[in-house]
C-alpha positions as CSV (number, residue, x, y, z in Angstrom):
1,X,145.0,-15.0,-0.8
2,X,145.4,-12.7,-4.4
3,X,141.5,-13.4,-4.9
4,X,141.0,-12.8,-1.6
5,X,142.4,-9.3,-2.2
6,X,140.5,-8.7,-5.1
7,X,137.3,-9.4,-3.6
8,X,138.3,-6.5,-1.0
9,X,139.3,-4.3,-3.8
10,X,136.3,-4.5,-5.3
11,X,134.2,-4.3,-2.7
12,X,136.2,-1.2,-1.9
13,X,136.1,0.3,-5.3
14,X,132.0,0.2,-4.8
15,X,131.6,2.1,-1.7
16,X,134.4,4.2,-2.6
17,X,132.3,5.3,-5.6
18,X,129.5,6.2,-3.6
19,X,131.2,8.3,-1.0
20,X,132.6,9.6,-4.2
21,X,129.2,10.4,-5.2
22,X,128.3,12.4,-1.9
23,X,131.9,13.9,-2.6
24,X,131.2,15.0,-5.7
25,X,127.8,16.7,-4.2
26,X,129.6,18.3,-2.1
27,X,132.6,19.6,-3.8
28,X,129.9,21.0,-6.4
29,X,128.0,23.0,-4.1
30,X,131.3,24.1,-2.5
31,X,132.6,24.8,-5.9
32,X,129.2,26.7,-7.5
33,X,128.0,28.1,-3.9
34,X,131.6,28.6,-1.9
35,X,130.0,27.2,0.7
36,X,130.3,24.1,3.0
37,X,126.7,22.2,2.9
38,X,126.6,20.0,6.6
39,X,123.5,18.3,6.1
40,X,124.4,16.8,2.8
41,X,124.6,13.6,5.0
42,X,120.7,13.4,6.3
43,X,120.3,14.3,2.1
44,X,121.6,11.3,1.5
45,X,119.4,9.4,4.7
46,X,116.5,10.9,3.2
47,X,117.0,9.5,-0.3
48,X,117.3,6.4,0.8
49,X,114.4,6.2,2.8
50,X,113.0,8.0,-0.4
51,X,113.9,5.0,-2.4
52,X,112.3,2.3,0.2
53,X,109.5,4.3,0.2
54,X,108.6,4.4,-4.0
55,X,109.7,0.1,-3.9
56,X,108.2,-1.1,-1.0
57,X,105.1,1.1,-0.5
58,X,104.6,2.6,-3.8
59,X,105.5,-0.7,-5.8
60,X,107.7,0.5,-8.3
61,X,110.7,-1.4,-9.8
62,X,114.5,-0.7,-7.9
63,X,115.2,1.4,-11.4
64,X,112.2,3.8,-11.8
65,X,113.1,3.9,-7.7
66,X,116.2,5.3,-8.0
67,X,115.7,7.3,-10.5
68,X,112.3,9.0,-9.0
69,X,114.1,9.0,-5.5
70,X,116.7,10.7,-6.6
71,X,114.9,13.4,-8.4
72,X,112.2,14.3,-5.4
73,X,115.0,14.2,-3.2
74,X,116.9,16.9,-5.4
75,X,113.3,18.8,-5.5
76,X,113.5,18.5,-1.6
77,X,117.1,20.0,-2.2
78,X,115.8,22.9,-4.0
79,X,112.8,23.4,-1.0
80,X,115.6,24.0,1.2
81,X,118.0,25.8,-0.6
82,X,115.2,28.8,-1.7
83,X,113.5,28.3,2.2
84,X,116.1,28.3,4.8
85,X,119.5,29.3,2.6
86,X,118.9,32.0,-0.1
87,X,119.1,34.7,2.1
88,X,122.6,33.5,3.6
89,X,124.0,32.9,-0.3
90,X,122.5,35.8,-1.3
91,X,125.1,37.2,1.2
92,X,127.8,35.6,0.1
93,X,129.9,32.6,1.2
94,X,133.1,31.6,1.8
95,X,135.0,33.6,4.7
96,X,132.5,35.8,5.5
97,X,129.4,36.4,8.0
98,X,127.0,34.9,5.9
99,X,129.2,31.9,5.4
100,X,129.8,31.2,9.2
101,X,126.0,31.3,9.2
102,X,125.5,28.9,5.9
103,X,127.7,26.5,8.1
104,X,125.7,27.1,11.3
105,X,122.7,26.3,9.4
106,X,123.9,23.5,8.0
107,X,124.1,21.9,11.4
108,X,120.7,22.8,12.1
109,X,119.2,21.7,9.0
110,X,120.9,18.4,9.8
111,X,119.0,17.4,13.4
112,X,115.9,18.7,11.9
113,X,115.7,16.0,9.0
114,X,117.4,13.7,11.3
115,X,114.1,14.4,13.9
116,X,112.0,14.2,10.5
117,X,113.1,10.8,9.5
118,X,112.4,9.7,12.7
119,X,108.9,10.8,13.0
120,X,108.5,9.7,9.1
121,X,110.4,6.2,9.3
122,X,110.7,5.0,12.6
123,X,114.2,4.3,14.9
124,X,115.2,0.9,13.4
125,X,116.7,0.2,10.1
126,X,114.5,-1.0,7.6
127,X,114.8,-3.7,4.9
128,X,115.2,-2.7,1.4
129,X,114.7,-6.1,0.1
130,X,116.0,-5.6,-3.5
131,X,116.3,-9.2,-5.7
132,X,119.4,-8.3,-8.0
133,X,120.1,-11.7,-9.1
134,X,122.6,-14.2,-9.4
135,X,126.0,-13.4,-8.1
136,X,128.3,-12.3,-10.9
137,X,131.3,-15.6,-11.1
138,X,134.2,-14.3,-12.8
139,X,136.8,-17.5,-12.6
140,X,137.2,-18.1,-8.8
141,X,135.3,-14.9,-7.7
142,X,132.0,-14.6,-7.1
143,X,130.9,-10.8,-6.7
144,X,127.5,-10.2,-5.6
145,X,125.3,-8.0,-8.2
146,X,124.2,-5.5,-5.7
147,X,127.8,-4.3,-6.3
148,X,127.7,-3.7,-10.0
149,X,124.7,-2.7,-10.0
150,X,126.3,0.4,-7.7
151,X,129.4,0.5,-10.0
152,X,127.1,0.4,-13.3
153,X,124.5,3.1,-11.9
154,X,127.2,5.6,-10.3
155,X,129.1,5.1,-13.7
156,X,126.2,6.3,-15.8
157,X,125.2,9.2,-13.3
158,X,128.8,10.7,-13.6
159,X,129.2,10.2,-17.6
160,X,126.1,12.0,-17.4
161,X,126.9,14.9,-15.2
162,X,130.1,15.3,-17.2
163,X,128.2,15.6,-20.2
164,X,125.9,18.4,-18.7
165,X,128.5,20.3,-17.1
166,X,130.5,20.4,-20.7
167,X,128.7,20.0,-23.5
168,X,125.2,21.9,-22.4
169,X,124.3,25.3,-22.5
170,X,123.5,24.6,-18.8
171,X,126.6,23.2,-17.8
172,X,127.8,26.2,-19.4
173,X,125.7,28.4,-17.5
174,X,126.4,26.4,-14.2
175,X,129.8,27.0,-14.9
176,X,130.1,30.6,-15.1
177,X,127.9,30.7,-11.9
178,X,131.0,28.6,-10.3
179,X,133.5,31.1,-11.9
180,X,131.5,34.0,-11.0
181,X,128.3,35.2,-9.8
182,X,128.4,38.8,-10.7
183,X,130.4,38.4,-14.0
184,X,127.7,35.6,-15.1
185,X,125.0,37.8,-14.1
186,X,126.2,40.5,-16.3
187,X,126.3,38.0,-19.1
188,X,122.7,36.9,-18.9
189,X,122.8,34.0,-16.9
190,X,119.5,33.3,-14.1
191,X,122.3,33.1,-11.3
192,X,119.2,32.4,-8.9
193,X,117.9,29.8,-10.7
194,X,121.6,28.6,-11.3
195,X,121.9,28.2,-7.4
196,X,118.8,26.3,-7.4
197,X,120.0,24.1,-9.9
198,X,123.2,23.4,-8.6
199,X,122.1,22.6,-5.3
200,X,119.2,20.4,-6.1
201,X,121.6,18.1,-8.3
202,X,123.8,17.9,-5.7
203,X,121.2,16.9,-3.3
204,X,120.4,14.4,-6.1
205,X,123.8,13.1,-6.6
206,X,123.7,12.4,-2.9
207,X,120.2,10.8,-3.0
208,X,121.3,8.4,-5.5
209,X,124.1,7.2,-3.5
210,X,122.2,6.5,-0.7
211,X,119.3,4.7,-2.3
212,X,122.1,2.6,-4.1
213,X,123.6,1.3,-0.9
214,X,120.8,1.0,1.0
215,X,119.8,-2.6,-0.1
216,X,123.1,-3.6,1.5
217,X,123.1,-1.5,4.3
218,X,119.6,-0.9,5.6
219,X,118.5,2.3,5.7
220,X,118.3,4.5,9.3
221,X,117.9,7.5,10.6
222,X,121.6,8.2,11.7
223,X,123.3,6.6,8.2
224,X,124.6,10.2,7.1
225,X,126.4,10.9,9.6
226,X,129.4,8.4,9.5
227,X,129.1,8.5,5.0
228,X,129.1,12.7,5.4
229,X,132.8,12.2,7.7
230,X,134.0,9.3,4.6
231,X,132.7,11.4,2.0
232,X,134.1,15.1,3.4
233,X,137.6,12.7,3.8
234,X,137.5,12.0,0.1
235,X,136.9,15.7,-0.9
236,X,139.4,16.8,1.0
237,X,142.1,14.2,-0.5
238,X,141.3,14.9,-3.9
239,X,140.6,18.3,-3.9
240,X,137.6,20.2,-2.5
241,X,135.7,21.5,-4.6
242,X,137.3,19.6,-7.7
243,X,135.0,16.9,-9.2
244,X,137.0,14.4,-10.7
245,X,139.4,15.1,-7.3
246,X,136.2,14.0,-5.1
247,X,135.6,10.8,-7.5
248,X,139.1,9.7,-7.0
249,X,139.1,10.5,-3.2
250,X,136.2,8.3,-2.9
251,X,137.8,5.5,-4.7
252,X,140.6,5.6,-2.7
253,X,138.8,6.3,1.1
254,X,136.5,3.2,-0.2
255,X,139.1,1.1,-1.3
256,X,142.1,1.8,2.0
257,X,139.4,1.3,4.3
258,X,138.4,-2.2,2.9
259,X,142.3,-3.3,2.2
260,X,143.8,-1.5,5.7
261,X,142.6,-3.8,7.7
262,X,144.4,-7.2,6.0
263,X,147.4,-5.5,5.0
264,X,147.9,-3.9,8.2
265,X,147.3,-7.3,9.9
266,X,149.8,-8.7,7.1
267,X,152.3,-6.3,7.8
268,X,152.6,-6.4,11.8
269,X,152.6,-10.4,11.3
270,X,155.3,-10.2,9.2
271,X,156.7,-8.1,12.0
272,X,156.2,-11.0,14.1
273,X,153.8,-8.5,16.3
274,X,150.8,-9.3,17.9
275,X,148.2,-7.3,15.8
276,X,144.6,-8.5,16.9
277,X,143.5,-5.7,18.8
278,X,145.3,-3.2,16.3
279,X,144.2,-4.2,13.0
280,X,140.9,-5.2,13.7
281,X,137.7,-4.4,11.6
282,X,136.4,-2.2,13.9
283,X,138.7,0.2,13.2
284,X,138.7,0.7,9.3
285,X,137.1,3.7,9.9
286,X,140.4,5.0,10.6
287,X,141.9,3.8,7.8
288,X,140.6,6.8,5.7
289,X,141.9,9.5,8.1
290,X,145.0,8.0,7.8
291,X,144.8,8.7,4.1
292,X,143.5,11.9,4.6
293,X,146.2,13.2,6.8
294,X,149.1,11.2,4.6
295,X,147.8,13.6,1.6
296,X,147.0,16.8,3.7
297,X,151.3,16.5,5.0
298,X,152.3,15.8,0.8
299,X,150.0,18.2,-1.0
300,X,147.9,20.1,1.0
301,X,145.6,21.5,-1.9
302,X,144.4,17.3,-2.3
303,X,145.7,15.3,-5.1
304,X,144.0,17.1,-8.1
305,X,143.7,20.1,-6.0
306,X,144.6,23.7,-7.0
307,X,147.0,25.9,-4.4
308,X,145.0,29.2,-4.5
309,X,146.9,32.2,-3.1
310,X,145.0,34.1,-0.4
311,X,146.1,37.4,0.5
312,X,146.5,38.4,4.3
């Protein structure tokens, strides 16, 4: 039963980390563009698809995949950001007008990839038939390597974003953009360009999420939409628009929704209850709300949230 256990923490811990990985795209466009991006789900479709494309078309290994994936997809990012939302940040965010619209055209944005995948890739999922190896036996476990390889990869990406954001002139700059626009404008920064870049590594962050889980779960047209809900949960938990907050939120969304299940079905049987119908699988989504709302009634703000007072 223990290794049982473990095998569904750590099947947890990996999809937690990449719904912390859309979290963490997410909670840095929220944090550098104070606003909330709707579509970052169908980003994270189309860089899967973007990463079946470059192996099974194009030929290239799963790494040089990834990595190229990730990076047109965060160039798509960019497309959109300058096309359809520079106007409306250019506005402002937040609780204002333009904001409202940002959100508005989020939703949009969202059925139109969603209609462009389809005429692109088709209704049905499609195999991303990735050959990671052996599984990885550690005594009585076996864990498959399609999981560390998601651990391993999301890992590297994050070290690596840290790095950027503080030890790099343009994690610096990307920074004061965050803290403020107009005060880092005064000081020199490109706060256009800033934008850009923050949104397009967002968009990559999300990109490289979805290409990293779609060997286990194929990719299709309508796989944002459920990860964007998970991924918006785990935000929310640890703190919107804090990064490590939305890395620990999706740890924890990814691992309650793989344990709820058997320790809720432990629980009730140690209740002597009958619990088929209310611990079932199908309902792990749920699992994560549950979380979400336990968090939202003990600290509002998220865990490694910030209370921010708002005058009337």
């Amino acid at each position: 039963m223990l290794s049982f256990f473990i095998d569904l923490l750590i099947v947890g811990l990996s999809i937690g980390i990449v719904y912390g990985l859309v979290a963490i795209g997410i909670s840095l466009i929220y944090s550098g563009l104070d606003i909330v991006h709707f579509a970052h789900g169908e980003i994270y479709m189309f860089g899967a698809f973007m990463g079946l494309t470059l192996y099974t078309t194009v030929g290239l290994p799963f790494v040089p995949s990834l990595l190229i994936g990730a990076a047109l997809t965060g160039l798509f990012g960019v497309l959109i950001e300058r096309i359809f939302y520079r106007r409306l940040t250019a506005a402002g965010g937040g609780y204002t007008v333009a904001g409202l619209g940002i959100i508005i055209a989020g939703f949009g944005m969202s059925i139109v990839l969603q209609n462009l995948a389809f005429l692109i890739w088709g209704p049905k999922p499609l195999p991303f038939p990735v050959k990671f190896g052996r599984p990885l036996e550690i005594g009585e476990m076996t864990l498959p390597m399609s999981y560390v390889w998601i651990v391993v990869t999301a890992v590297v990406l994050m070290v690596g974003l840290n790095y950027v954001l503080k030890k790099t002139m343009l994690g610096l700059a990307i920074r004061a953009v965050a803290h403020n626009k107009d005060i880092a404008s005064l000081s020199g920064v490109n706060v256009p360009l800033m934008i850009s870049v923050i949104f397009g590594t967002a968009c990559a962050l999300g990109a490289a999420a979805g290409i990293l889980i779609g060997p286990i779960n194929y990719p299709q047209v309508l796989m944002g939409s459920g990860v964007l809900v998970k991924a918006f949960a785990a935000a929310v938990v640890g703190g919107f628009g804090s990064l490590p907050g939305a890395l620990l939120g999706g740890l924890l969304v990814g691992v309650v929704e793989s344990v709820g299940p058997e320790a809720c079905s432990l629980g009730f049987g140690a209740l002597g209850i009958n619990n088929a119908a209310v611990c079932s699988g199908t309902y792990k989504d749920v699992y994560a709300f549950v979380l979400l709302i336990m968090v939202m009634l003990v600290k509002p703000s998220g865990i490694l949230g910030v209370e921010a007072k708002v005058k009337a």
